[in-house]
N, C-alpha and C positions, 0 to 999 in steps of 0.2 A: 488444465486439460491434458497438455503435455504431457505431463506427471502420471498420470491415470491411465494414458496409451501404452507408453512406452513404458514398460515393463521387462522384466526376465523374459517373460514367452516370446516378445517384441524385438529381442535386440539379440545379436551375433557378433561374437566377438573373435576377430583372426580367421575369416571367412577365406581359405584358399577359394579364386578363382581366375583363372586364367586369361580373360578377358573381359571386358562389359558388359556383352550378352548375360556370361555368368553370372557375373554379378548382379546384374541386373534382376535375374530368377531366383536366386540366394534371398535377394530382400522382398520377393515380391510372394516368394513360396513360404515368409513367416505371412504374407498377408493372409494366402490362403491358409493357414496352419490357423490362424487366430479365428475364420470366420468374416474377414474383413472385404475378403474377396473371393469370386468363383475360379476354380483354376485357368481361364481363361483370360484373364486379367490378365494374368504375366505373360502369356504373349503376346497380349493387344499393348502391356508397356514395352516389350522390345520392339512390335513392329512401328512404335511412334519413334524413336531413337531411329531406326533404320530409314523412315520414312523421312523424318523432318531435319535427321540432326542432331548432336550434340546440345541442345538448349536447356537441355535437365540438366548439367552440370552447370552450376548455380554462382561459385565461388569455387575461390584455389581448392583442389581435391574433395570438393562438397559435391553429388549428384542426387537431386529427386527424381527418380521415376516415379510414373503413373502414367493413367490411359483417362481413357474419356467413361464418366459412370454408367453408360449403359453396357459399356463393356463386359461387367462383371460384378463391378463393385456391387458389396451388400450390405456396407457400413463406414461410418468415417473412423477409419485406421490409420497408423502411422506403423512405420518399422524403419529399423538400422542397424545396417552393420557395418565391420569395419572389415578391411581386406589385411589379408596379411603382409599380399605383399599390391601397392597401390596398381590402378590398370588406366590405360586410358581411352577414350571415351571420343579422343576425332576433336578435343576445345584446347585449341589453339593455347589460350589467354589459362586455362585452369586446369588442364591435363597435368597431373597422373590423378587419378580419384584416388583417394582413400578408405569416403565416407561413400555407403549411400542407405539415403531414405527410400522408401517405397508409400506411396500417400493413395490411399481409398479414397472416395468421396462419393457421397446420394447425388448432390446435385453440384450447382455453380457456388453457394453461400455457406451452405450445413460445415465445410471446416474452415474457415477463415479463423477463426478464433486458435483452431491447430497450427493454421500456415503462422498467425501473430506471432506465435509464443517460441515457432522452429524458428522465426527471422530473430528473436531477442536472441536464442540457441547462436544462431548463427553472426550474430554479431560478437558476438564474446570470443574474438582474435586465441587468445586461450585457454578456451575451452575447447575449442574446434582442434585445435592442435591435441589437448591430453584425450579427449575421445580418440583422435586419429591415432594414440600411443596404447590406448585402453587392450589388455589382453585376458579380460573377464569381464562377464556380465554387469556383474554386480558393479565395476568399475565404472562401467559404461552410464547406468543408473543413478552412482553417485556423481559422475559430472555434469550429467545432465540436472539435478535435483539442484546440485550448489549454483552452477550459471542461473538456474533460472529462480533460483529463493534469491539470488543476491539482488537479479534484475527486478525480481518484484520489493523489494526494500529499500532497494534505490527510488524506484519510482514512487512508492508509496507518500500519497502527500495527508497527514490528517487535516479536517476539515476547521 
């Protein structure tokens, strides 16, 4: 499913932005760009960072934003991009971001199977690191494609 979202239209590579908020609208303005979300999204995901916190930066220089789906959202989307130069985000433990997703969602369930496949993504120590180096799209695609062919061949048990 991963593979299927995250695409060229999906993904930003050497995003200048000056801070988090930026950033924040960089990844959430491919939401709206794709259809994934109304442009209202992207401010219902900063005003949650401003409101709750830091809690979307997930891991060392990894951040998800998103908002709650009645916000906006009109599909379950993912986006990414990378910053050119890393910003930070107010997390103690995982400040400077590098990365960030921006996640759509219908409801509470319709992307779990997205969030699965971003945690195998995000497990793969590096991978996380050559995206956070990645300075083209296309780059960005094929390390997302090899992490996550490799994860599904590891796990692949035949019966």
């Amino acid at each position: 499913m991963i593979l299927d979202i995250l695409t060229e239209n999906t993904v930003e590579a050497g995003v200048d932005a000056a801070d988090w908020e930026e950033a924040v609208r960089a990844a959430g303005e491919l939401l709206f760009r794709n259809g994934y979300a109304e442009r209202r999204y992207i401010d219902s995901m900063v005003d949650v960072v401003k409101t709750i916190g830091p809690y979307i930066v997930l891991i060392k220089g990894v951040a998800l934003a998103h908002a709650r789906p009645e916000q906006g959202a009109r599909a379950v989307g993912l986006t990414l991009i990378t910053l050119k130069t890393p910003v930070n985000f107010g997390s103690e433990d995982n400040d400077p971001v590098s990365l960030v997703f921006a996640l759509s969602a219908l409801d509470h369930s319709s992307h779990l199977e997205l969030i699965t496949e971003m945690g195998l993504l995000l497990d793969d120590g590096e991978a996380v690191k050559k995206l956070a180096d990645c300075s083209e799209k296309k780059e960005l695609i094929t390390v997302i494609r090899d992490s996550i062919t490799k994860k599904e061949v590891f796990n692949h048990v035949d019966p």
